[in-house]
MARBA-3410 file (N, C-alpha, C, O; in Angstrom, 1 decimal):
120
9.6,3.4,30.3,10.3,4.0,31.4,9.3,4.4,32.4,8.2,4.9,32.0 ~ 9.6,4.3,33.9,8.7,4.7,34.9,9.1,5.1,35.7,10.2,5.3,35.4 ~ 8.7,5.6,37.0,9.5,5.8,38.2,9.2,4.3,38.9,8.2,3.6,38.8 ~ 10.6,4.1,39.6,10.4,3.3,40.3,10.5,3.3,42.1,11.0,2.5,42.8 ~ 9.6,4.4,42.2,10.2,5.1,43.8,8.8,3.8,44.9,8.9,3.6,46.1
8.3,3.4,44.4,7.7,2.6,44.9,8.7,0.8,45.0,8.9,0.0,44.2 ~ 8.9,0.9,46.1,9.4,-0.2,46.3,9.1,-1.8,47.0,8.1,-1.9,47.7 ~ 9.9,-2.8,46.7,9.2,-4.1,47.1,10.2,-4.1,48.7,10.3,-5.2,49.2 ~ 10.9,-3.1,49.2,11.5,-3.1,50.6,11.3,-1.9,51.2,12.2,-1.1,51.6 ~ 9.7,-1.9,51.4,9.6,-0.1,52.0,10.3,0.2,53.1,10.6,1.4,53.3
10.5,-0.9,54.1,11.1,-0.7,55.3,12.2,-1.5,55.7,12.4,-2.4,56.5 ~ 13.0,-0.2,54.6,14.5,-0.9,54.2,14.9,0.1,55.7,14.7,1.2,56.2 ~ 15.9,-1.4,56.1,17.1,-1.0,57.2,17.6,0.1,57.3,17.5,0.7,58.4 ~ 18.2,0.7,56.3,19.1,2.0,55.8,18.4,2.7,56.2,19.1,3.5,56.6 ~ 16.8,3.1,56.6,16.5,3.8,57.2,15.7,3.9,58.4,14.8,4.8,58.6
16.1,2.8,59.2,15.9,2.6,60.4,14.4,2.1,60.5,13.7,2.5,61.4 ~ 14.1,1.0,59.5,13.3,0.1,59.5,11.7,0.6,59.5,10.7,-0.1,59.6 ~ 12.0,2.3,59.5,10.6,3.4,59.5,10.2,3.3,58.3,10.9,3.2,57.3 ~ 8.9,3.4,58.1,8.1,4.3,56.6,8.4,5.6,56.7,8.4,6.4,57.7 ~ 8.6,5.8,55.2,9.0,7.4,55.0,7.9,8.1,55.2,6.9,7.5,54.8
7.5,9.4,55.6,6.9,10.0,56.1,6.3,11.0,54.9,5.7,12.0,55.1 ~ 6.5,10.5,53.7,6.6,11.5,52.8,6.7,11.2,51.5,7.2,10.1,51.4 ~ 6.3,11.8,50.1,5.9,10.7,48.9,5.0,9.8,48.9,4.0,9.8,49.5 ~ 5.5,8.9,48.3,4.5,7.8,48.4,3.1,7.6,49.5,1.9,7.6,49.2 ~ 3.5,7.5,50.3,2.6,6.9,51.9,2.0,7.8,51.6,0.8,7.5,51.6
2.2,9.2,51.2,0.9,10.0,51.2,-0.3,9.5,50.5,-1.5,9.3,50.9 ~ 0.4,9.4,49.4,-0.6,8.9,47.9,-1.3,7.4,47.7,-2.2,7.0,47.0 ~ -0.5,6.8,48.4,-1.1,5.1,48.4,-1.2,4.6,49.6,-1.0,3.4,49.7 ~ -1.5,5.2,50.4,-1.4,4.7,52.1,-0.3,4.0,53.0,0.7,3.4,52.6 ~ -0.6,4.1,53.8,0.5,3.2,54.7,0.6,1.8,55.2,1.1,1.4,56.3
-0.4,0.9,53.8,-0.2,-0.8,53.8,1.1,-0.9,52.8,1.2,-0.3,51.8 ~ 2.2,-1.8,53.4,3.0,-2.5,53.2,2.9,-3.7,52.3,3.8,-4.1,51.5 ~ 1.8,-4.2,52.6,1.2,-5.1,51.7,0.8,-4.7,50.3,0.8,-5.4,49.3 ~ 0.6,-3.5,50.4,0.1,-2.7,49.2,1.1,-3.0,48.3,1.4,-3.8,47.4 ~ 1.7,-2.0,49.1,2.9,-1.4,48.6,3.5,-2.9,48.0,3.7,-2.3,47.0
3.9,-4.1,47.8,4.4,-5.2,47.8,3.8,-5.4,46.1,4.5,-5.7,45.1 ~ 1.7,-4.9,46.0,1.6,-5.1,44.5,1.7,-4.3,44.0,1.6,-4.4,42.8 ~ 2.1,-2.7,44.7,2.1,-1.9,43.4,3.9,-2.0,42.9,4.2,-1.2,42.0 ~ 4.7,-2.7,43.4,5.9,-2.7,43.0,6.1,-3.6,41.8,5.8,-4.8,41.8 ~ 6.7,-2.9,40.6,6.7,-3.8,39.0,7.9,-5.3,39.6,8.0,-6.4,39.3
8.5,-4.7,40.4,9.0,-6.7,40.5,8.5,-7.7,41.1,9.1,-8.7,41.4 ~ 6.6,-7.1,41.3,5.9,-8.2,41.8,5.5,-8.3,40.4,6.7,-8.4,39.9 ~ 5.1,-8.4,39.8,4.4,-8.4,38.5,5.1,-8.9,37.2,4.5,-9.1,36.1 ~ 6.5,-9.1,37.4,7.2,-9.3,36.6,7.3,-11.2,36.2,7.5,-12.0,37.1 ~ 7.1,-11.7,35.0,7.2,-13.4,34.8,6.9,-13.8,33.7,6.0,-13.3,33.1
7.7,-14.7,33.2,7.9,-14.7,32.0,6.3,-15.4,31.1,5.4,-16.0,31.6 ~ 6.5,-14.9,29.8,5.2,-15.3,28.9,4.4,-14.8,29.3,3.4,-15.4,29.1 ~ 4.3,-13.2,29.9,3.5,-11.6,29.9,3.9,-11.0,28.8,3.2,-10.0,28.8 ~ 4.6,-11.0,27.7,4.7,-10.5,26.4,5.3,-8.5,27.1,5.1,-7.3,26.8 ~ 6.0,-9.1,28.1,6.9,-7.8,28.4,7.8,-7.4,27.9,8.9,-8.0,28.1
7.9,-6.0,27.0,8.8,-5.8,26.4,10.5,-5.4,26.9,10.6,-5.0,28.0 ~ 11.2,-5.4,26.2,12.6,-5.4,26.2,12.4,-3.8,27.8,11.3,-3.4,28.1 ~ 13.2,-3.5,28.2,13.2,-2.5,29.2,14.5,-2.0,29.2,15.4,-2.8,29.3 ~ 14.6,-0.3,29.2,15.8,0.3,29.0,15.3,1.3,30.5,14.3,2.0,30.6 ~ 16.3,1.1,31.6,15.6,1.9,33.0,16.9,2.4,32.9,17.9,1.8,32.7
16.6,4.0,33.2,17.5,5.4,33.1,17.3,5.7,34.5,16.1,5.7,34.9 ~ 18.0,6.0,35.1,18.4,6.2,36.5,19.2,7.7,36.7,18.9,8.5,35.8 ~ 19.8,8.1,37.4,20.3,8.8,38.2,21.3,7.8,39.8,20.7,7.2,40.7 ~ 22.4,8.0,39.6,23.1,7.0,40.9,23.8,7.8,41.7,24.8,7.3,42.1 ~ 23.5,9.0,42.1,24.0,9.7,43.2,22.7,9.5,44.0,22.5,10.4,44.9
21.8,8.7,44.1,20.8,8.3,45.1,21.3,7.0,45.2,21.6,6.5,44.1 ~ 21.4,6.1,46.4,21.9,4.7,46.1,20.6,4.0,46.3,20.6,2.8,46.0 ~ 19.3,4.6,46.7,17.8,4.2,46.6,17.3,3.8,45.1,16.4,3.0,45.0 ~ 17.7,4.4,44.3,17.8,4.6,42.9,18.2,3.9,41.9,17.6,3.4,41.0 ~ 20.0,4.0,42.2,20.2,3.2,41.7,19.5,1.4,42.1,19.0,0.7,41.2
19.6,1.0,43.4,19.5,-0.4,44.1,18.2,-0.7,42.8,18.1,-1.5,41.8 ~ 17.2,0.2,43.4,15.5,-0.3,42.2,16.1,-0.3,41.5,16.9,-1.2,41.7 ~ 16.3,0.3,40.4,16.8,-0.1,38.8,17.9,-1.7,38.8,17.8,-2.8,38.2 ~ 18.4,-1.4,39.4,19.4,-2.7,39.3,18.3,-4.0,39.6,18.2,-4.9,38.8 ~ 17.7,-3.9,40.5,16.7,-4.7,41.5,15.7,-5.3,40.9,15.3,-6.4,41.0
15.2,-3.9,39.7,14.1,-4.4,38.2,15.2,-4.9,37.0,14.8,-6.1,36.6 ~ 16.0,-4.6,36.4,16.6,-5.1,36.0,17.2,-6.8,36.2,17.6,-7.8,35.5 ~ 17.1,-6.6,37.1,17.6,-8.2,37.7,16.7,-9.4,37.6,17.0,-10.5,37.4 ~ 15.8,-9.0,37.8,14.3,-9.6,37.9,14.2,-10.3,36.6,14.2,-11.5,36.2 ~ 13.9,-8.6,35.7,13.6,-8.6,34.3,14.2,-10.0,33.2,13.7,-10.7,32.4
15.5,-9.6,33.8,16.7,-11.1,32.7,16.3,-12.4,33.5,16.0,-13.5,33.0 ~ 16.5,-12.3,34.9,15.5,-13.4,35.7,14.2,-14.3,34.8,14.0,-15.5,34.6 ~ 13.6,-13.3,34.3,12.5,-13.8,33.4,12.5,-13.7,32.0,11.5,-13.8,31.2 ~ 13.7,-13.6,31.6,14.0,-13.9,30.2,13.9,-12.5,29.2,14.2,-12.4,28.0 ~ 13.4,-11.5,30.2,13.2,-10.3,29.4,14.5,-9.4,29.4,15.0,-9.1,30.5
15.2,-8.8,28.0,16.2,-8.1,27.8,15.7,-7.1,29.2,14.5,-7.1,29.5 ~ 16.4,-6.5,29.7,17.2,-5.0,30.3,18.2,-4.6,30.4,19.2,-5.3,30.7 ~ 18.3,-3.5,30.3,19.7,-2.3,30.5,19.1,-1.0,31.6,18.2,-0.2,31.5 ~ 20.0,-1.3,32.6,20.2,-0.1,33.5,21.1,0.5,32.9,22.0,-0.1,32.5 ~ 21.0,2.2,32.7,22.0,2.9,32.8,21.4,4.0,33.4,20.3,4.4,33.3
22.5,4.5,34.2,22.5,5.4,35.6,23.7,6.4,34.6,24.8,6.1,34.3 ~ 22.9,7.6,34.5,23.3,8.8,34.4,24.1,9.5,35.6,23.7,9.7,36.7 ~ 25.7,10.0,35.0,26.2,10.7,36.3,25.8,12.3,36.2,25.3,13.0,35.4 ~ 26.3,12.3,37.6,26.2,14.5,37.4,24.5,14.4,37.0,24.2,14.6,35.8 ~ 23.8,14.2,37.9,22.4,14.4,37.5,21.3,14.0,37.9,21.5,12.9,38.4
20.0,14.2,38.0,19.3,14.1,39.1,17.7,13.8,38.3,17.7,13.8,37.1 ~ 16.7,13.6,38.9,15.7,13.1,38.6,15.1,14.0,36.8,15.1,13.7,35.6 ~ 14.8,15.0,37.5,14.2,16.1,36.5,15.3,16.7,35.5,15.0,17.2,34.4 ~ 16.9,16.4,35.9,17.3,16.5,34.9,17.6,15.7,33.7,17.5,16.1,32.6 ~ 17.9,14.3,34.1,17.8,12.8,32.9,16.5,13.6,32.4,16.7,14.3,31.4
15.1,13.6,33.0,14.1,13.8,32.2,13.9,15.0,31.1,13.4,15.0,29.9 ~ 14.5,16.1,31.9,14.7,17.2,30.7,15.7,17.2,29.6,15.4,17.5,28.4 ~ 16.9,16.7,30.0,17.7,16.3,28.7,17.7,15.2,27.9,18.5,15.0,27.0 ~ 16.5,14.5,28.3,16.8,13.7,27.0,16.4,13.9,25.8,15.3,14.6,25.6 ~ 17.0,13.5,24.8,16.2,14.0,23.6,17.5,14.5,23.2,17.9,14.0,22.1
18.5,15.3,24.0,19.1,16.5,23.1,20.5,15.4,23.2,20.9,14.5,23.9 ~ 21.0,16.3,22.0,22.3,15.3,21.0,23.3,15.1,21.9,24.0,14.1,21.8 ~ 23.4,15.8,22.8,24.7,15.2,23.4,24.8,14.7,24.6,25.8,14.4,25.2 ~ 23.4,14.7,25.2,23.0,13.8,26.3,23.2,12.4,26.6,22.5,11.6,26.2 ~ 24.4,12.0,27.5,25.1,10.7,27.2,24.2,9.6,27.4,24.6,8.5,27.1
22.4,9.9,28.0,20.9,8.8,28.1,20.4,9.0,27.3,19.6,8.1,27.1 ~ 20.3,10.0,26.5,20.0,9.9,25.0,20.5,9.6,24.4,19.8,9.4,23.4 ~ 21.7,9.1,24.1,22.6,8.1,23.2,22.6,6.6,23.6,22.7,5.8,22.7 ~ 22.4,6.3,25.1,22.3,5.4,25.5,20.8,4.7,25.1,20.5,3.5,25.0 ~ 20.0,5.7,25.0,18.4,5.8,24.5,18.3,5.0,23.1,18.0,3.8,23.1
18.5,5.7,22.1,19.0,5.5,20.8,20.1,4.1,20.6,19.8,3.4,19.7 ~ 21.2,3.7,21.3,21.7,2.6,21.2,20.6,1.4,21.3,20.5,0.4,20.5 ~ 19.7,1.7,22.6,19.0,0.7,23.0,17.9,0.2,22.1,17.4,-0.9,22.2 ~ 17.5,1.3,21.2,16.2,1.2,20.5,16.8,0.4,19.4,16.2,-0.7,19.3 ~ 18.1,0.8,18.1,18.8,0.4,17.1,18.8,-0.6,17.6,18.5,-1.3,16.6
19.1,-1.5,18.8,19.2,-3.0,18.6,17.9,-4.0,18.5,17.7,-5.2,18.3 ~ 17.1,-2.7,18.9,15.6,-3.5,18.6,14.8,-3.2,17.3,14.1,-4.1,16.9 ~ 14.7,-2.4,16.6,14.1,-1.9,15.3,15.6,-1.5,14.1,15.4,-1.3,13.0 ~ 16.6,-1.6,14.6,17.6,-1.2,13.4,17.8,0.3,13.2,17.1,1.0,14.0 ~ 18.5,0.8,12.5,18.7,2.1,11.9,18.4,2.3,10.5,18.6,3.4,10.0
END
C-alpha cells in the first residue's frame, strides 16, 4: 500500500489546468515530466514480478478515488491481480489508524484480500 497523491495528470482540468501550489511541487519540484516517472502507472508492466495489490482509499475525495481506480486499472491491464476498496465515512489518517482493529470494514477487506493469497 502507498500514497498515491502523485499523479500521472498533474494538470488535471478539474482544476483549472494549474499546478497545485502545495504538497507535492514542494517536495519534488515543479517538472511535469518528473512527475510522469515518479507516478507507479508509469512503472507498471507485466513480467516485473509485481505483486497482487490491495489499494485502500478513502472516496469522499474524487482525486483519490480516480488514482486508485486509475492504478488499479493499469495493474489487471498487466495481468497483475488488484482490488480497490474505498472506505466510506473516512479520510486519509483515519483508514490508516483503523486498520488493524476488528471491526474496521478495510481491515476485513485487508484480511479477505490476504486469505485469498496465503489461505487461512
Amino acid at each position: 500500500m502507498g500514497d498515491l497523491a502523485i499523479r500521472h495528470d498533474e494538470m488535471s482540468p478539474r482544476h483549472g489546468g494549474q499546478m497545485f501550489t502545495f504538497g507535492h511541487r514542494q517536495k519534488f519540484g515543479n517538472y511535469p515530466e518528473k512527475h510522469v516517472d515518479f507516478s507507479a502507472v508509469t512503472h507498471v508492466a507485466k513480467d516485473k514480478d509485481i505483486p497482487p495489490f490491495l489499494l485502500l482509499y478513502f472516496p469522499g475525495n474524487p482525486d483519490t478515488s480516480a488514482q486508485a481506480h486509475r492504478l488499479e486499472s493499469v495493474l489487471k491491464e498487466s495481468g497483475i491481480p488488484a482490488t480497490a476498496y474505498g472506505k466510506r465515512d473516512s479520510n486519509h489518517s483515519r483508514l490508516n489508524n483503523d486498520l488493524g482493529k476488528p471491526d474496521d470494514p478495510a481491515t476485513q477487506e485487508f484480511y479477505k484480500f490476504l486469505d485469498s493469497y496465503v489461505g487461512k
